[in-house]
C-alpha positions as CSV (number, residue, x, y, z in Angstrom):
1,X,-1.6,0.1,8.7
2,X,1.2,2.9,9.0
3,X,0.5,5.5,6.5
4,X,3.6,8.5,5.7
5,X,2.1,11.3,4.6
6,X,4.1,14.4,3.0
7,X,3.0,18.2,3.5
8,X,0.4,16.8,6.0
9,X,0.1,20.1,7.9
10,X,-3.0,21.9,5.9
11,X,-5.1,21.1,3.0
12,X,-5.2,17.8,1.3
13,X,-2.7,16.7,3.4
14,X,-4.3,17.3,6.4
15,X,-7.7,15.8,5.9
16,X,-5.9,12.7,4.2
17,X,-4.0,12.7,7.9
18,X,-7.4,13.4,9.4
19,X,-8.7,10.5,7.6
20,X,-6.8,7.9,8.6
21,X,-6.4,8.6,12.0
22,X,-10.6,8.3,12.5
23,X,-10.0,4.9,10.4
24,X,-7.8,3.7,12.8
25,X,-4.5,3.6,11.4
26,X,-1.2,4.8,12.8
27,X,-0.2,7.7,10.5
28,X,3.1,9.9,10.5
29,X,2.1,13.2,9.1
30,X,5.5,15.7,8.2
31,X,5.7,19.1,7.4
32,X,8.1,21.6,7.2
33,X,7.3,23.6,10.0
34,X,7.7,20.3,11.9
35,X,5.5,21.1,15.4
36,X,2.9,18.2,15.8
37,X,4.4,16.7,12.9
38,X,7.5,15.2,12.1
39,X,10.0,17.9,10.5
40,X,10.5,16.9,7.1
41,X,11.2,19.8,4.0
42,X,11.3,18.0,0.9
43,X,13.3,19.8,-1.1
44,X,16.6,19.3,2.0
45,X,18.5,16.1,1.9
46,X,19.1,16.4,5.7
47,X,15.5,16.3,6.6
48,X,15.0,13.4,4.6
49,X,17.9,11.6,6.3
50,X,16.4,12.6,9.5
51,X,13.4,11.0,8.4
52,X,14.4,8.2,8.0
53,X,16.5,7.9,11.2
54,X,13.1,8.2,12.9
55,X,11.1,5.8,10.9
56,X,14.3,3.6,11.5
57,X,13.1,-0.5,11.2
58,X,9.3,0.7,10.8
59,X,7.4,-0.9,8.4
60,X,5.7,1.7,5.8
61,X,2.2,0.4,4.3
62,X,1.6,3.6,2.5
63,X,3.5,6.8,1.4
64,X,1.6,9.4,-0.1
65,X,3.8,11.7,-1.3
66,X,1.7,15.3,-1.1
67,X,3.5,18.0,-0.6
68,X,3.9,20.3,-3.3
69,X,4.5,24.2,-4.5
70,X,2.3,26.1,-6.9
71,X,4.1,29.5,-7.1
72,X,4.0,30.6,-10.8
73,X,0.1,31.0,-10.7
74,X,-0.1,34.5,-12.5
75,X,3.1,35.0,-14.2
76,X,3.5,36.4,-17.1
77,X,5.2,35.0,-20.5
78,X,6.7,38.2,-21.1
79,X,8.7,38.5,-18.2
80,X,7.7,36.5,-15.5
81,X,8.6,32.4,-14.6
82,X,12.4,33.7,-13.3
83,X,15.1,30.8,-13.0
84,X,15.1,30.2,-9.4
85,X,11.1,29.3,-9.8
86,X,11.7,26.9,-11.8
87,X,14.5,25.4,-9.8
88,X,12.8,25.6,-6.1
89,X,9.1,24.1,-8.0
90,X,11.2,21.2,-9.7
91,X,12.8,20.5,-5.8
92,X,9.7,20.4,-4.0
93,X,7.2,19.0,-6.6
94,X,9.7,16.2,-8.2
95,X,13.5,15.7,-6.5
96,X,11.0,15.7,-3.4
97,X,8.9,13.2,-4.2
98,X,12.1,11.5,-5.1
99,X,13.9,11.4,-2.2
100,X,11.2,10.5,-0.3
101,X,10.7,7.7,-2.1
102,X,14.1,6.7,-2.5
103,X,14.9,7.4,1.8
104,X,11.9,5.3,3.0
105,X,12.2,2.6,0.5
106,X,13.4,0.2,3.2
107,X,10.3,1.0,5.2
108,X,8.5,-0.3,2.5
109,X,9.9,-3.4,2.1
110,X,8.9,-4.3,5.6
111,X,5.5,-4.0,4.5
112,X,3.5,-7.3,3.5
113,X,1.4,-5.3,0.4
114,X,3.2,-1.5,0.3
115,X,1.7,1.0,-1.4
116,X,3.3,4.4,-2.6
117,X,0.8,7.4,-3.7
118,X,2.0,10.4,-5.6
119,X,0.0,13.4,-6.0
120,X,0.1,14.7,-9.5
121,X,-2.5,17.0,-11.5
122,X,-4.4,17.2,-14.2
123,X,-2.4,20.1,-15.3
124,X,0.5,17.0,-15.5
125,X,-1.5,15.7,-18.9
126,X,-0.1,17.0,-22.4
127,X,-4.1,16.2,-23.6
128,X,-4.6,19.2,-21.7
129,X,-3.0,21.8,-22.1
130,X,-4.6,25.7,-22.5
131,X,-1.9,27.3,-21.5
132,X,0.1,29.2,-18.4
133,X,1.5,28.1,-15.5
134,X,4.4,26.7,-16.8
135,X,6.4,25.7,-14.3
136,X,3.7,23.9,-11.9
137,X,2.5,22.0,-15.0
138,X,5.8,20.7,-15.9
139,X,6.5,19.6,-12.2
140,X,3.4,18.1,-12.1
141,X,4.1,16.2,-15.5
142,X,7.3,15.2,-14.3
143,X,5.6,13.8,-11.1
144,X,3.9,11.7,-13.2
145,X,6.6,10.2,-15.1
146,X,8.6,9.6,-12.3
147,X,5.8,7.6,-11.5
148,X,5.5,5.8,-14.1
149,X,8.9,4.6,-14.1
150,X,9.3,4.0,-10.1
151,X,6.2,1.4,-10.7
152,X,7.9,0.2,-13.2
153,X,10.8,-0.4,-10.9
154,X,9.9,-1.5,-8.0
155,X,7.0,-4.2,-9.1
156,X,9.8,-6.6,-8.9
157,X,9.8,-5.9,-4.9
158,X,6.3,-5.8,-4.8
159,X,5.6,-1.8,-4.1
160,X,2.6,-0.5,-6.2
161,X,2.7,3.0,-7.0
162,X,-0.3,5.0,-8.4
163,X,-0.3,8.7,-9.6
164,X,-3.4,10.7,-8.9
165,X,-5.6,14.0,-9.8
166,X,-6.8,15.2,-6.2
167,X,-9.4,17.3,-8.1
168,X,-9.3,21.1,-8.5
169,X,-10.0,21.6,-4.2
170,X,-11.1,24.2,-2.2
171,X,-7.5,24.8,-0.7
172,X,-5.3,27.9,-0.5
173,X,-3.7,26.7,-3.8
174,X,-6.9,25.5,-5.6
175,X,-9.0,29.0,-4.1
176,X,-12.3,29.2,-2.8
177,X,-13.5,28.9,-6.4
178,X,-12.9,25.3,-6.7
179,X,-15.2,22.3,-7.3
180,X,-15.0,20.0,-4.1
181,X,-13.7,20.2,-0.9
182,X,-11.0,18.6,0.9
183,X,-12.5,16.0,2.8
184,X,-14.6,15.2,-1.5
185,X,-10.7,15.0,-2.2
186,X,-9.4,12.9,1.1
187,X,-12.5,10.4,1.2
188,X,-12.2,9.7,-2.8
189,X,-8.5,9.3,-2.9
190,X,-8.7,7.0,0.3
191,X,-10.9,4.9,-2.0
192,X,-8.4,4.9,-4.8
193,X,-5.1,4.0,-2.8
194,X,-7.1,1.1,-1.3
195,X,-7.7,-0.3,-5.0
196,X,-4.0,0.3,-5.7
197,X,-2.3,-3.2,-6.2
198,X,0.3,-4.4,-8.3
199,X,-2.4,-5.5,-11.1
200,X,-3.0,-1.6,-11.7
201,X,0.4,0.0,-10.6
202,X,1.3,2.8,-12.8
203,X,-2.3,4.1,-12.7
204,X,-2.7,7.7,-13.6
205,X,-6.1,8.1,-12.3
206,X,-8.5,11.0,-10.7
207,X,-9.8,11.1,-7.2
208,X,-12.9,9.6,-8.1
209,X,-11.7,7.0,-9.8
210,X,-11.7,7.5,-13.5
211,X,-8.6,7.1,-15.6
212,X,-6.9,10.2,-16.7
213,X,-5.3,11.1,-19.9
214,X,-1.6,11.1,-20.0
């Protein structure tokens, strides 16, 4: 299986790389910084062309689509959450996953059963919802419509697309005060994009397998 992984350079990302790699599968891991990984910045058209001019005729089983920006942690209402926040979470966390999508879709239709897997949140759910972070929430909510509708989409082709909750992880953007750690995260999602077929396409579900609220 050849698995695309986005923002594969550190936390999630990296033990979902880590993962597959000890399972035997051939993965392509990006990152912006490139280096071991293939260069890919979601939030630049050219680096998604550039992509895909690599991963030219390659079949694509699985694209998780990771990588993702929480900058607004501790802004304040008052006078915080400027303009350009907004505009640089929205290009990572959803135009990102968008292009990605969109730039390897002919990698997946090589594919015999492909798979896409979009991180989301549970901060994307407007069941819960206490307040703050604006900006990452509403990203993350978009995420998860954009979701939605791609499985809506692309079942017609065959591609099943599920949206997930990774958890609240022990990462630089979770902190050391979070519940599980990456490799709970990596070995519970692997679980869940194996279920992922066209039967439950459109899942929103958490990394241990329980359906989340929308």
């Amino acid at each position: 299986m050849h698995v695309v992984i986005t923002g594969a350079n550190r936390g999630i990302g990296q033990a979902l790389d880590t993962g597959y790699r000890a399972a035997g599968h051939v993965v392509t891991g990006t990152a912006r910084s490139g280096g071991e990984f293939l260069q890919l910045d979601v939030t630049k058209p050219a680096d998604h062309t550039e992509m895909a001019k690599a991963l030219d005729s390659r079949a694509v089983d699985l694209l998780i689509c990771n990588a993702g920006v929480y900058p607004d942690k501790g802004q304040n209402l008052a006078d915080g959450y400027p303009a350009d926040m907004w505009a640089d979470t929205f290009a990572a966390n959803v135009t990102g996953v968008f292009l990605t999508v969109q730039n390897l879709l002919p990698n997946l239709q090589l594919a015999s059963q492909p798979k896409i897997a979009i991180i989301s949140s549970q901060m994307a759910s407007q069941e819960h919802a206490p307040g703050g972070s604006y900006i990452y929430r509403a990203s993350k909510a978009a995420a998860l419509n954009l979701g939605r509708n791609l499985a809506t989409d692309l079942r017609h082709i065959g591609i099943a697309v599920g949206i997930y909750h990774p958890g609240w992880v022990k990462t630089d953007m979770g902190t050391q005060n979070a519940d599980i750690t990456v490799d709970d995260s990596a070995d519970g999602l692997m679980a869940r994009f194996d279920d992922l077929d066209l039967e439950s396409t459109g899942c929103f579900l958490t990394w241990d397998g329980r359906p989340h609220a929308f």
